[in-house]
GUKOL-822194 format. One record per residue (C-alpha): x, y, z. Coordinates in steps of 0.5 Angstrom, whole numbers, always signed. Layout:
N
<site <X Y Z>>,
...
This chain:
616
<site <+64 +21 +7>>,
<site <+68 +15 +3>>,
<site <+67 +8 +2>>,
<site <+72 +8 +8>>,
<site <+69 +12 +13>>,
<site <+62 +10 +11>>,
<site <+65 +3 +13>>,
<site <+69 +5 +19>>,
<site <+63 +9 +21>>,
<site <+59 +2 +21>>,
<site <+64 -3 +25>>,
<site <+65 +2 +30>>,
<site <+57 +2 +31>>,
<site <+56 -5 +30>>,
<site <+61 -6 +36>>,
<site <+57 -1 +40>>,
<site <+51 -6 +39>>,
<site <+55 -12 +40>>,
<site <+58 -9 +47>>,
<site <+50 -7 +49>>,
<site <+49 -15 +48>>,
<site <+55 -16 +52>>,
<site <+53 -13 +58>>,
<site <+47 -15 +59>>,
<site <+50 -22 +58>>,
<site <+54 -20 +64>>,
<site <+48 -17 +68>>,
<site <+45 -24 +67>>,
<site <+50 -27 +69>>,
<site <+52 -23 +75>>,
<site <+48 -26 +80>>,
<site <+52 -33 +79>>,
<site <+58 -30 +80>>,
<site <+57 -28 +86>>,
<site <+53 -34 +89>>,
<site <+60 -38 +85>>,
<site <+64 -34 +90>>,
<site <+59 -35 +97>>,
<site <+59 -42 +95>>,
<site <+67 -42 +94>>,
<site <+69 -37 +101>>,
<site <+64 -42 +104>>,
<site <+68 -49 +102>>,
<site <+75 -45 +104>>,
<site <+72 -44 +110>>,
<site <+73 -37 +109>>,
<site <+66 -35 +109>>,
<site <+62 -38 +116>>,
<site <+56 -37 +119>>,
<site <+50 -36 +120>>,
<site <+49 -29 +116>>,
<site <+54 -32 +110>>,
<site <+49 -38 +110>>,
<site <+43 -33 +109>>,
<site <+46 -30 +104>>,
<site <+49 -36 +100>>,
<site <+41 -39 +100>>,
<site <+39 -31 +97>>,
<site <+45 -31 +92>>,
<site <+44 -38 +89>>,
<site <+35 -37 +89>>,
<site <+37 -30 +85>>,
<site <+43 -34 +81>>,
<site <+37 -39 +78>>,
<site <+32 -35 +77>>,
<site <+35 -29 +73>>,
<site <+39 -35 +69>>,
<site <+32 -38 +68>>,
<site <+30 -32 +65>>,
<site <+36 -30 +61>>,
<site <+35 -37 +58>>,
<site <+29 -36 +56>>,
<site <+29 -29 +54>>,
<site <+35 -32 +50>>,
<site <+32 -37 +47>>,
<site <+25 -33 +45>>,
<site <+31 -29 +41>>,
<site <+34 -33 +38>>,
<site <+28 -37 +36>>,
<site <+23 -31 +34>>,
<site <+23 -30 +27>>,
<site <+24 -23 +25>>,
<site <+19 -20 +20>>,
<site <+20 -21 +14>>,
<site <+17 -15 +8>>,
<site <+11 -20 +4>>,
<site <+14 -21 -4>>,
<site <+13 -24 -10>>,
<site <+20 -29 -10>>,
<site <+24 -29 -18>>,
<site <+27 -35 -19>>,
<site <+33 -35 -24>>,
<site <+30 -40 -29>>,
<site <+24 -34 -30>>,
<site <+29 -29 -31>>,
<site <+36 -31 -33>>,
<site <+38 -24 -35>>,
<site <+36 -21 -29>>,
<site <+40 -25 -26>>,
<site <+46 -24 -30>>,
<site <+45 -16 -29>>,
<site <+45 -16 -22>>,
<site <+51 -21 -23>>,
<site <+55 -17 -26>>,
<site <+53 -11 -23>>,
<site <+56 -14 -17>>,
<site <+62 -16 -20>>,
<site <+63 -9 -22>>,
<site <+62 -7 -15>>,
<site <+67 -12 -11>>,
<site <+61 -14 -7>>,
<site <+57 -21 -5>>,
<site <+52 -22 -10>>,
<site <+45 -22 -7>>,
<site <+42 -29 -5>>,
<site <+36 -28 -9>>,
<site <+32 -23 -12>>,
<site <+24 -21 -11>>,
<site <+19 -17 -13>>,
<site <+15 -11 -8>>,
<site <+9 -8 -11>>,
<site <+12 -1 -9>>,
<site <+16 +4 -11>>,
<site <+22 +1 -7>>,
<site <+29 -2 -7>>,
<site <+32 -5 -1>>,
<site <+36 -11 +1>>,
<site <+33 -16 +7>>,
<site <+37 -22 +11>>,
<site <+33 -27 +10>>,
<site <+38 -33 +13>>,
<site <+33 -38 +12>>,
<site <+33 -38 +5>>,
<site <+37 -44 +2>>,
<site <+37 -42 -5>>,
<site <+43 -37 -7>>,
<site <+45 -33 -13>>,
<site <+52 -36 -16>>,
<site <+57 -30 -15>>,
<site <+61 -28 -21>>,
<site <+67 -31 -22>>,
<site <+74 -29 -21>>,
<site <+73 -25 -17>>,
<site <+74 -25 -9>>,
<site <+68 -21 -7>>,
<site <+70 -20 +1>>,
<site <+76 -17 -1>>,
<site <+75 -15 -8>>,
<site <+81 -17 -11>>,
<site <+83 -22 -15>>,
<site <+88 -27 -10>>,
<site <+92 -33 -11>>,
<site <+88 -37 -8>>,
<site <+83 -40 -10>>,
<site <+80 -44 -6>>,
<site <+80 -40 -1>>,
<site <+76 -36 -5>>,
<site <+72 -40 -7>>,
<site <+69 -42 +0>>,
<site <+69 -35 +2>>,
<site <+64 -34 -5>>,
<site <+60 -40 -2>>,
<site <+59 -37 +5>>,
<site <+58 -29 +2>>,
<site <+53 -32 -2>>,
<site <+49 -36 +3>>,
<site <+49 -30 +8>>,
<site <+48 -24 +2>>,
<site <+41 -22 +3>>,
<site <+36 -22 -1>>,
<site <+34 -16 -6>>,
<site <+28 -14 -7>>,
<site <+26 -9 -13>>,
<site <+20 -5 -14>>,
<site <+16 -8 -20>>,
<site <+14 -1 -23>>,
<site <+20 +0 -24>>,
<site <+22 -7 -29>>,
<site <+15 -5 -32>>,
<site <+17 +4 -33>>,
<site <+25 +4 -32>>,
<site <+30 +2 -39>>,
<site <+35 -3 -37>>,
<site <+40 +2 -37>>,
<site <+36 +6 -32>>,
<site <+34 +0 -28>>,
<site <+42 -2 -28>>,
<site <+44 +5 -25>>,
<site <+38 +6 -19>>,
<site <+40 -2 -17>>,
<site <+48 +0 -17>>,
<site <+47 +3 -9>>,
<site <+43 -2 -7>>,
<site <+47 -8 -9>>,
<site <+53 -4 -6>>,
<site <+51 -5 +1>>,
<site <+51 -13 +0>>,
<site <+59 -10 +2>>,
<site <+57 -8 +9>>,
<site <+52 -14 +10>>,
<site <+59 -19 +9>>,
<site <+62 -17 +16>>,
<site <+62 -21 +21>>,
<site <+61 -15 +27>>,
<site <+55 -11 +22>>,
<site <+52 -18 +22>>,
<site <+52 -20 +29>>,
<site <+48 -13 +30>>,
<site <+43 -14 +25>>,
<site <+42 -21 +28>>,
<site <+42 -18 +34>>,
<site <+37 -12 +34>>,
<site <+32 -17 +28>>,
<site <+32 -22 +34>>,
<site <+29 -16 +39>>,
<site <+25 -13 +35>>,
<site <+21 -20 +33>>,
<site <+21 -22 +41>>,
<site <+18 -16 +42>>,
<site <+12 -17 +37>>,
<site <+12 -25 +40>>,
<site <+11 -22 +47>>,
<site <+6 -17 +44>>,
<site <+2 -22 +40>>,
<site <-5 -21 +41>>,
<site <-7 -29 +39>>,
<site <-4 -31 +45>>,
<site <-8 -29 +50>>,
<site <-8 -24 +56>>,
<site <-5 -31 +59>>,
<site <+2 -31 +54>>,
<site <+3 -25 +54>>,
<site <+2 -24 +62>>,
<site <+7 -29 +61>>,
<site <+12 -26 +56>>,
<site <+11 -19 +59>>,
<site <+18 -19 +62>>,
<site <+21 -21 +55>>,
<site <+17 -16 +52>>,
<site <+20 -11 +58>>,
<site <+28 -13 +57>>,
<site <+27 -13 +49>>,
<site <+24 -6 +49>>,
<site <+29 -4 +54>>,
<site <+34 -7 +49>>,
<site <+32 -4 +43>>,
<site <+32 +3 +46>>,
<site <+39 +2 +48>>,
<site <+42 +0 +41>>,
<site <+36 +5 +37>>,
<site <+43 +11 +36>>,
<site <+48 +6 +35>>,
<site <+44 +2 +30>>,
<site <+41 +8 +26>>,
<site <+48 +10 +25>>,
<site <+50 +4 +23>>,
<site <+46 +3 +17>>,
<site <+48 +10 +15>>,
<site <+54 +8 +15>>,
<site <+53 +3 +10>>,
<site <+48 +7 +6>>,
<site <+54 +12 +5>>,
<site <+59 +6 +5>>,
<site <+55 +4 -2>>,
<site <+52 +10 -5>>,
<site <+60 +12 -5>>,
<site <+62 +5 -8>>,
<site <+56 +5 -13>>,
<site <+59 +13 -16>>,
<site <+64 +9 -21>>,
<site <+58 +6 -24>>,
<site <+52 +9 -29>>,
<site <+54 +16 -25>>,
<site <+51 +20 -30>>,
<site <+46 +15 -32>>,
<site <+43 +14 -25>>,
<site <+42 +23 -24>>,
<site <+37 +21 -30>>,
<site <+34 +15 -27>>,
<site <+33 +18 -21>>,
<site <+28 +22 -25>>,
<site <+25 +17 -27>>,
<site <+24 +14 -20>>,
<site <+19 +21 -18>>,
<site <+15 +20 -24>>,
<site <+14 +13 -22>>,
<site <+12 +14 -16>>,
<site <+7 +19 -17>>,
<site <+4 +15 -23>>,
<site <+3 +8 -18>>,
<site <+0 +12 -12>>,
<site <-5 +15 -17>>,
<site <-6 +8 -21>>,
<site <-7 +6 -15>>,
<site <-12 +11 -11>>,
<site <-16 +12 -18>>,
<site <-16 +6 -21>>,
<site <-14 -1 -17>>,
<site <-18 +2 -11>>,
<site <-25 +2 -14>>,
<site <-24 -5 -17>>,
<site <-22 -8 -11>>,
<site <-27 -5 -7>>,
<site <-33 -8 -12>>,
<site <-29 -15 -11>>,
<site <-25 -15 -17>>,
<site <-17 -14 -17>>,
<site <-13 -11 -24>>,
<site <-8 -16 -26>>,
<site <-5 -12 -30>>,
<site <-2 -6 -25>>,
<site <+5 -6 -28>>,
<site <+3 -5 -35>>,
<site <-2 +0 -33>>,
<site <+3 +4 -29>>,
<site <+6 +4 -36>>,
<site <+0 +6 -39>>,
<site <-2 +12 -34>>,
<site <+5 +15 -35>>,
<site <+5 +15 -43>>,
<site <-1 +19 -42>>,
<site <+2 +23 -36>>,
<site <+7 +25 -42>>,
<site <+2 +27 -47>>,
<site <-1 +32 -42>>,
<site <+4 +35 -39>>,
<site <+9 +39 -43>>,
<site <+14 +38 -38>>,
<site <+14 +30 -39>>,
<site <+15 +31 -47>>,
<site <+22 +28 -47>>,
<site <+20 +22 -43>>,
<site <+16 +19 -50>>,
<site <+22 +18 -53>>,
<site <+25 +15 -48>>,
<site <+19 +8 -49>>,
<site <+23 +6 -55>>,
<site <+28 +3 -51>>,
<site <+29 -4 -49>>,
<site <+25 -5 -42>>,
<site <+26 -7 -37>>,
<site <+21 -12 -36>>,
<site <+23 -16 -42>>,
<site <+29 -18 -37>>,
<site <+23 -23 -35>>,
<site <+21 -30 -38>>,
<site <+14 -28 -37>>,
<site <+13 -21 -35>>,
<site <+5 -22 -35>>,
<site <+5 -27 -30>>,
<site <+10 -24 -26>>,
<site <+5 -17 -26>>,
<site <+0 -22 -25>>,
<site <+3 -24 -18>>,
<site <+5 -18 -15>>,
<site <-2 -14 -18>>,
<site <-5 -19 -13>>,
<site <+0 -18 -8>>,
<site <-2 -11 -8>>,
<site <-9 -12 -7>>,
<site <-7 -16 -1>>,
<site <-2 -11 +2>>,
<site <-7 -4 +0>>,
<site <-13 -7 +1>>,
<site <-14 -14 +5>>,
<site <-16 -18 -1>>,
<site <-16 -25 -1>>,
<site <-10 -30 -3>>,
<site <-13 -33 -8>>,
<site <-18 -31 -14>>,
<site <-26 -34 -12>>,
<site <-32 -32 -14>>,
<site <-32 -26 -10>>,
<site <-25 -24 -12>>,
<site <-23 -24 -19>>,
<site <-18 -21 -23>>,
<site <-20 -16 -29>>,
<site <-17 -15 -35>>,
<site <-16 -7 -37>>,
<site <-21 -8 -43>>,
<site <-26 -11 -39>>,
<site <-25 -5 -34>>,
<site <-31 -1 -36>>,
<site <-36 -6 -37>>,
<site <-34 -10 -31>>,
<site <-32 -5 -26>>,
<site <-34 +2 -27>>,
<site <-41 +0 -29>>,
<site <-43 -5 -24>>,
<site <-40 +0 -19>>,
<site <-44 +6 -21>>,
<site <-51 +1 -21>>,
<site <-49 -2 -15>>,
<site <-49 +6 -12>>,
<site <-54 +8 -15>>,
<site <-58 +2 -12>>,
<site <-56 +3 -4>>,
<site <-58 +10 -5>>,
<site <-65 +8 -7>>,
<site <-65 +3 -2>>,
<site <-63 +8 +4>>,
<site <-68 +14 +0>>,
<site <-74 +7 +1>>,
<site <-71 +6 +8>>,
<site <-72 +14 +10>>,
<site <-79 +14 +7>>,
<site <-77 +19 +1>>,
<site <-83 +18 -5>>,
<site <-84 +23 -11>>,
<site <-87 +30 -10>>,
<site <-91 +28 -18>>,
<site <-89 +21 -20>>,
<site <-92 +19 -27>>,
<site <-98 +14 -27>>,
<site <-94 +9 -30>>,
<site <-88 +8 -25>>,
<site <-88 +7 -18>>,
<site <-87 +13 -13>>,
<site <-80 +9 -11>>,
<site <-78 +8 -18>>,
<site <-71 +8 -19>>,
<site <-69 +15 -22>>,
<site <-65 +21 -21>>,
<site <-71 +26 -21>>,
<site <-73 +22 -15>>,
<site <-65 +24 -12>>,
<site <-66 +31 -14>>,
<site <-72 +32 -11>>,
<site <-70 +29 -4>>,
<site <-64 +33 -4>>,
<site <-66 +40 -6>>,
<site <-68 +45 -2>>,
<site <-74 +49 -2>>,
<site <-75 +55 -3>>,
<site <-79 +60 +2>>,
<site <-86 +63 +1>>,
<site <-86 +69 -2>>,
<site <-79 +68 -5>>,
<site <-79 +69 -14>>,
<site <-77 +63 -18>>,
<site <-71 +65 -22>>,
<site <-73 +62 -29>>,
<site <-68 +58 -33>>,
<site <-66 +63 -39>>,
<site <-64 +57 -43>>,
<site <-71 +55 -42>>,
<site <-75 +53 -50>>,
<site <-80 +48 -52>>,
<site <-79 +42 -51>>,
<site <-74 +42 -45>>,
<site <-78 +38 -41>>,
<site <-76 +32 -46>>,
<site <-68 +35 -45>>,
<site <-68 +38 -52>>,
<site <-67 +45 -49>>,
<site <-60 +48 -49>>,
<site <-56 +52 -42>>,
<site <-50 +55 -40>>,
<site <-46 +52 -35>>,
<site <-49 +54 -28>>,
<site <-56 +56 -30>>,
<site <-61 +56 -25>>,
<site <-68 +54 -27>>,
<site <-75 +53 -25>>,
<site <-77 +45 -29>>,
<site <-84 +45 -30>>,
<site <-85 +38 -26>>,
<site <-82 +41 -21>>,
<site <-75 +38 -16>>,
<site <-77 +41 -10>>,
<site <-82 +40 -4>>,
<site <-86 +47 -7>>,
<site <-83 +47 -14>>,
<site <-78 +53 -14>>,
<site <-72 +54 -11>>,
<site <-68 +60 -7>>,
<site <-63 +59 -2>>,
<site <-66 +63 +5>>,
<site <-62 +61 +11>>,
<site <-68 +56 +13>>,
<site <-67 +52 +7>>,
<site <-61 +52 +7>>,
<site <-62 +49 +14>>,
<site <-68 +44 +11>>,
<site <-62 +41 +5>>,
<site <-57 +40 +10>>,
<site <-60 +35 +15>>,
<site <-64 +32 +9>>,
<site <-56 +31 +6>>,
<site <-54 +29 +13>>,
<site <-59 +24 +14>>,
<site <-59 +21 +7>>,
<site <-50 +21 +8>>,
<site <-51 +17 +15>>,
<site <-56 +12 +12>>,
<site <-51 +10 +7>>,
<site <-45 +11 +12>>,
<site <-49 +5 +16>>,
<site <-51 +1 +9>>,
<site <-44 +1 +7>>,
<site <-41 +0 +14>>,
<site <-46 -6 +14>>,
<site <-44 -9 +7>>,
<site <-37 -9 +9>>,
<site <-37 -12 +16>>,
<site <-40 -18 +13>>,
<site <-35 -20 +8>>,
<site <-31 -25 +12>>,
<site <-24 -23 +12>>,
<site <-18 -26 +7>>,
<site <-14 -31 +10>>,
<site <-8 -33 +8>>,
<site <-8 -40 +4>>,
<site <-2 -44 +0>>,
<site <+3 -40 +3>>,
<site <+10 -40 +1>>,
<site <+17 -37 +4>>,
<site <+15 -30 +1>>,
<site <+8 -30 +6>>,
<site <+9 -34 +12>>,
<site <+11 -28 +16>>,
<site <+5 -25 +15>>,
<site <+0 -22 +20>>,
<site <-6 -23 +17>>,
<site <-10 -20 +22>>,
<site <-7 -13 +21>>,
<site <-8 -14 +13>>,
<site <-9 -8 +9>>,
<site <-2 -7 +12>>,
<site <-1 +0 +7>>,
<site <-9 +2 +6>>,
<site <-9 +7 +2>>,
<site <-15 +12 +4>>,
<site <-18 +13 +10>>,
<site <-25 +11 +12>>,
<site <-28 +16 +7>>,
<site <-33 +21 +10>>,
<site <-41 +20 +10>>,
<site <-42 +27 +6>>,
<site <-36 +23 +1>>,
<site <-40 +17 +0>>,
<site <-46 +21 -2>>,
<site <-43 +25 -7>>,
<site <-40 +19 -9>>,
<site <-47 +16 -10>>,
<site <-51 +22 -13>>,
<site <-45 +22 -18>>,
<site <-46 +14 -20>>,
<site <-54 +15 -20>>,
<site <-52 +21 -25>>,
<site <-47 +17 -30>>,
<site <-53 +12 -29>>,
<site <-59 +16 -32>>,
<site <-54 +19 -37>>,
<site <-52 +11 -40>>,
<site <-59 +10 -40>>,
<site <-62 +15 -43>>,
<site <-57 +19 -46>>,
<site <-52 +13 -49>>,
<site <-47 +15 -46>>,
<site <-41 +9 -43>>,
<site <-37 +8 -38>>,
<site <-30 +9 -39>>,
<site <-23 +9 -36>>,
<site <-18 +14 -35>>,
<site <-11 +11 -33>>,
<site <-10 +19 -28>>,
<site <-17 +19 -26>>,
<site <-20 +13 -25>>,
<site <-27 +11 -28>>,
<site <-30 +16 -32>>,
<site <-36 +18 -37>>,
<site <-36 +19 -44>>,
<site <-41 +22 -48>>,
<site <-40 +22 -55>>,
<site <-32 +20 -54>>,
<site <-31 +26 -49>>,
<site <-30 +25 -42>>,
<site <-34 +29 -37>>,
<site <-30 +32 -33>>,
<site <-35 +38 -31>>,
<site <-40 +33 -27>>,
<site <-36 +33 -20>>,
<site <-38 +40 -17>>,
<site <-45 +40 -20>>,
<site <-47 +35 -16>>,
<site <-43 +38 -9>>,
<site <-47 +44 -10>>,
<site <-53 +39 -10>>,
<site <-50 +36 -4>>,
<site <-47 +42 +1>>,
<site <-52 +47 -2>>,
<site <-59 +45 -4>>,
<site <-58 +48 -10>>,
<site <-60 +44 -16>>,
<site <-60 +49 -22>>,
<site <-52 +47 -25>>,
<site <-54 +39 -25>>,
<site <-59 +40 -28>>,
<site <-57 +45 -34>>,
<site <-52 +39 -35>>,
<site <-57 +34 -35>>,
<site <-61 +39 -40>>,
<site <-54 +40 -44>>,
<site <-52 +32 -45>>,
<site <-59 +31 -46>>,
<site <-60 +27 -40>>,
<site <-68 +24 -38>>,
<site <-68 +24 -30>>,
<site <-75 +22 -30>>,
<site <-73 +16 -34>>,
<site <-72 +9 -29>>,
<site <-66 +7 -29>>,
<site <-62 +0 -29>>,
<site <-60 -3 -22>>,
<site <-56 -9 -20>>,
């Protein structure tokens, strides 16, 4: 499909939408022309009687009421704002040459130039109409951008680049993209999306817009859950005809706007061609960068109250190291030494800083404004400030559930108490005993000393310690003690789940404070509007927790550190080595009571269980 046809596509289905609009226009105003008509054949003496007189009362109520209703349902219409994506707006002064790029790719285009440029904290690029806006981004000059050719005119010209620049929408980019993307790369993977500017300049595409805009936000004005059971009650029937409406233009409205996609993406193949097939690629690997510095690294920090304000650059960072790992990603190293895209900005770091906060706002439901229990971190404060602090939070939640549940040391020391914070205690709980009569499997690894950590095991070894874990010393896995871990699992799981539940409904939600254009449009009851994971499960938080006690007794006794790995989040280093062998230890812990692998890893890394540890 050429740019013609895309385009032809897009007016012949705007004009269906706009002749939907009409015949509701001639619905409403239907029972007034026949109330017209009665009244006429009455003043004419045509229409007499008694039945005529009836029928002319009838009409005329009807006329008023549907004409009443229309009026309203017009007005919440026109008036209702349509929602609005939440962004970080770029004025021109702090990024002049993002500006020009996007001029001068619209000048190469032949199409309206967009009124403003913002930022999204995702892996997206679109264009939004956002009329109200009164600030608009010059068009080039010499060029007429509704027609795309250089006239004899000009001052027609000019006021038709006046008016494509007020009405042009609003582009919004996705910041990872200026932080990863060369300029190159970026001009061509925008080429498309400013292309659709065209399009958006018709008068029939735009009235169609408006139009299914203003019925979709009378629909959320209607459904508003603020305004009561009494306004909704109210604004029932405009919900009913807008949602009527909206199902009648729902096909024509999806084909329109992909004969406007097709109408640009034709239009951009004369710019950057080749380049965008690369930058598409480009594209991809940011995006699984972002989801996995989001899921692996901003989430735990927003959880404990602290939001990266570095995102960007650390997507950066997580794609470099991408790259070092995998083979496949060797070419993308040599491609860094281009000019980002991001020094297309005056001040990148503030910048990043505003679209990181943005992000824990839309993927989390943090504040708007940094307080006491929301701060920013820098990544090199990250290990200290949020990967140790959560692991100590963990792993004091989980004694104070092992304290609720009454869980006490089988053989305490006679120097700490029987509820001292330390991972022999959590072992001891959660693993299963073995049944009379069943033999003990000694450790093979087993030397002089080991009680003090000093002995050596292979990687899944079970042994029998001298003081003993179990609630009688040694360990099998008979169906009955099987049976015995899990309901203590259980129990210990749904203790936490409680626990975290009852932390989290006592933090008071954000709200919403100095709002500007790019947020007014927010429901903040809604907030995270993107969350990232589902509720995590009890048996989750509960490996989560034995894992932070774990990483806890290895920092305190075995000098390991926190650390921060940009794929996978927060991590433990034992001399400079990252751990990466911990996660299933402590599942077979939890799922089967089987504490032989754990503790061949504690015995390895030199970890004391019996030591206390440092809470919060």
């Amino acid at each position: 499909m050429g740019v013609e046809a895309g385009a032809q596509v897009a007016r012949s289905r705007a004009l269906a939408v706009l002749r939907i609009r009409s015949r509701a226009l001639a619905v409403a105003l239907l029972p007034a022309a026949v109330a017209v008509v009665l009244l006429a054949g009455g003043s004419t003496g045509h229409l007499v009687g008694a039945g005529w007189d009836l029928a002319r009362w009838i009409t005329g109520g009807a006329a008023v009421v549907v004409l009443l209703a229309a009026t309203v349902i017009a007005l919440v219409v026109a008036r209702a704002r349509p929602a609005m994506s939440p962004t970080v707006a770029i004025a021109e002064e702090s990024a002049p040459d993002l500006y020009h790029l996007v001029r001068d790719l619209a000048d190469r285009l032949g199409v309206p130039a967009p009124s403003a440029i913002a930022l999204t904290p995702d892996c997206d690029s679109w264009l939004e109409d956002r009329t109200h806006r009164a600030h608009a981004l010059p068009p080039a000059e010499g060029r007429d951008e509704i027609s795309g050719v250089r006239g004899l005119r000009p001052a027609l010209q000019g006021q038709h680049r006046r008016a494509a620049a007020a009405a042009a929408p609003v582009l919004v980019i996705g910041s990872p993209f200026l932080w990863w993307m060369r300029v190159g790369e970026l001009r061509a993977v925008l080429a498309p999306v400013v292309a659709g500017t065209g399009p958006s300049a018709h008068p029939d595409i735009a009235a169609a817009r408006r139009f299914v805009r203003g019925l979709d936000a009378a629909v959320a004005v209607a459904a508003a859950p603020q305004r009561g059971p009494v306004g909704r009650a109210a604004l029932a029937g405009v919900g009913w005809v807008s949602r009527l409406l909206l199902r009648s233009c729902r096909v024509h409205a999806a084909e329109m706007e992909r004969g406007v996609a097709s109408a640009a993406a034709e239009r951009a193949q004369a710019v950057d061609y080749g380049l965008r097939i690369v930058a598409q690629e480009q594209v991809g690997l940011a995006y699984a960068g972002w989801d996995r510095l989001l899921t692996r690294v901003a989430l735990p920090a927003w959880r404990m109250g602290r939001w990266p304000a570095r995102l960007d650059a650390g997507v950066v960072a997580a794609l470099t190291e991408l790259s070092r790992r995998d083979r496949l990603a060797e070419g993308f190293t040599s491609r860094l030494g281009e000019r980002p895209a991001c020094d297309l900005l005056e001040e990148p770091g503030a910048i990043d800083e505003a679209a990181s906060l943005l992000a824990a706002r839309l993927f989390h439901g943090g504040p708007a404004e940094s307080g006491p229990d929301w701060a920013p971190v820098d990544w090199q404060e990250y290990p200290e400030e949020v990967v140790d602090r959560k692991w100590r939070t963990d792993a004091a939640r989980l004694h104070r559930v092992l304290d609720t549940l009454g869980v006490h040391h089988t053989t305490t020391p006679a120097r700490q108490g029987p509820d001292a914070p330390t991972l022999s205690r959590v072992l001891s709980h959660l693993t299963t005993p073995q049944s009379p009569g069943t033999p003990a499997r000694e450790h093979e690894g087993e030397v002089e000393g080991e009680s003090e950590g000093e002995g050596e095991c292979r990687d899944g070894d079970e042994y029998r310690d001298g003081d003993g874990y179990g609630d009688e010393g040694e360990y099998g896995d008979d169906g009955d003690g099987e049976r015995v871990g899990s309901e203590r699992s259980e129990a210990l799981a749904a203790g936490i789940s409680a626990e975290v539940a009852r932390e989290e409904a006592a933090v008071p939600a954000g709200h919403l404070t100095g709002q500007g254009p790019d947020t007014s449009g927010w429901d903040d009851g809604a907030l995270p509007l993107f969350p990232l994971q589902p509720p995590r499960t009890g048996r989750e938080l509960l490996a989560d927790h034995v894992t932070a006690m774990v990483c806890c007794a290895a920092m305190d006794t075995a000098g390991a550190t926190p650390g921060l790995d940009w794929l996978d989040g927060p991590s433990l280093l034992l001399n400079g080595e990252r751990a990466v062998d911990l996660g299933p230890r402590v599942l077979t812990l939890i799922e089967r009571g089987d504490p032989g692998p754990l503790e061949a890893w504690l015995r390895t890394t030199g970890v004391r269980p019996e030591k206390p540890v440092r809470l919060v």
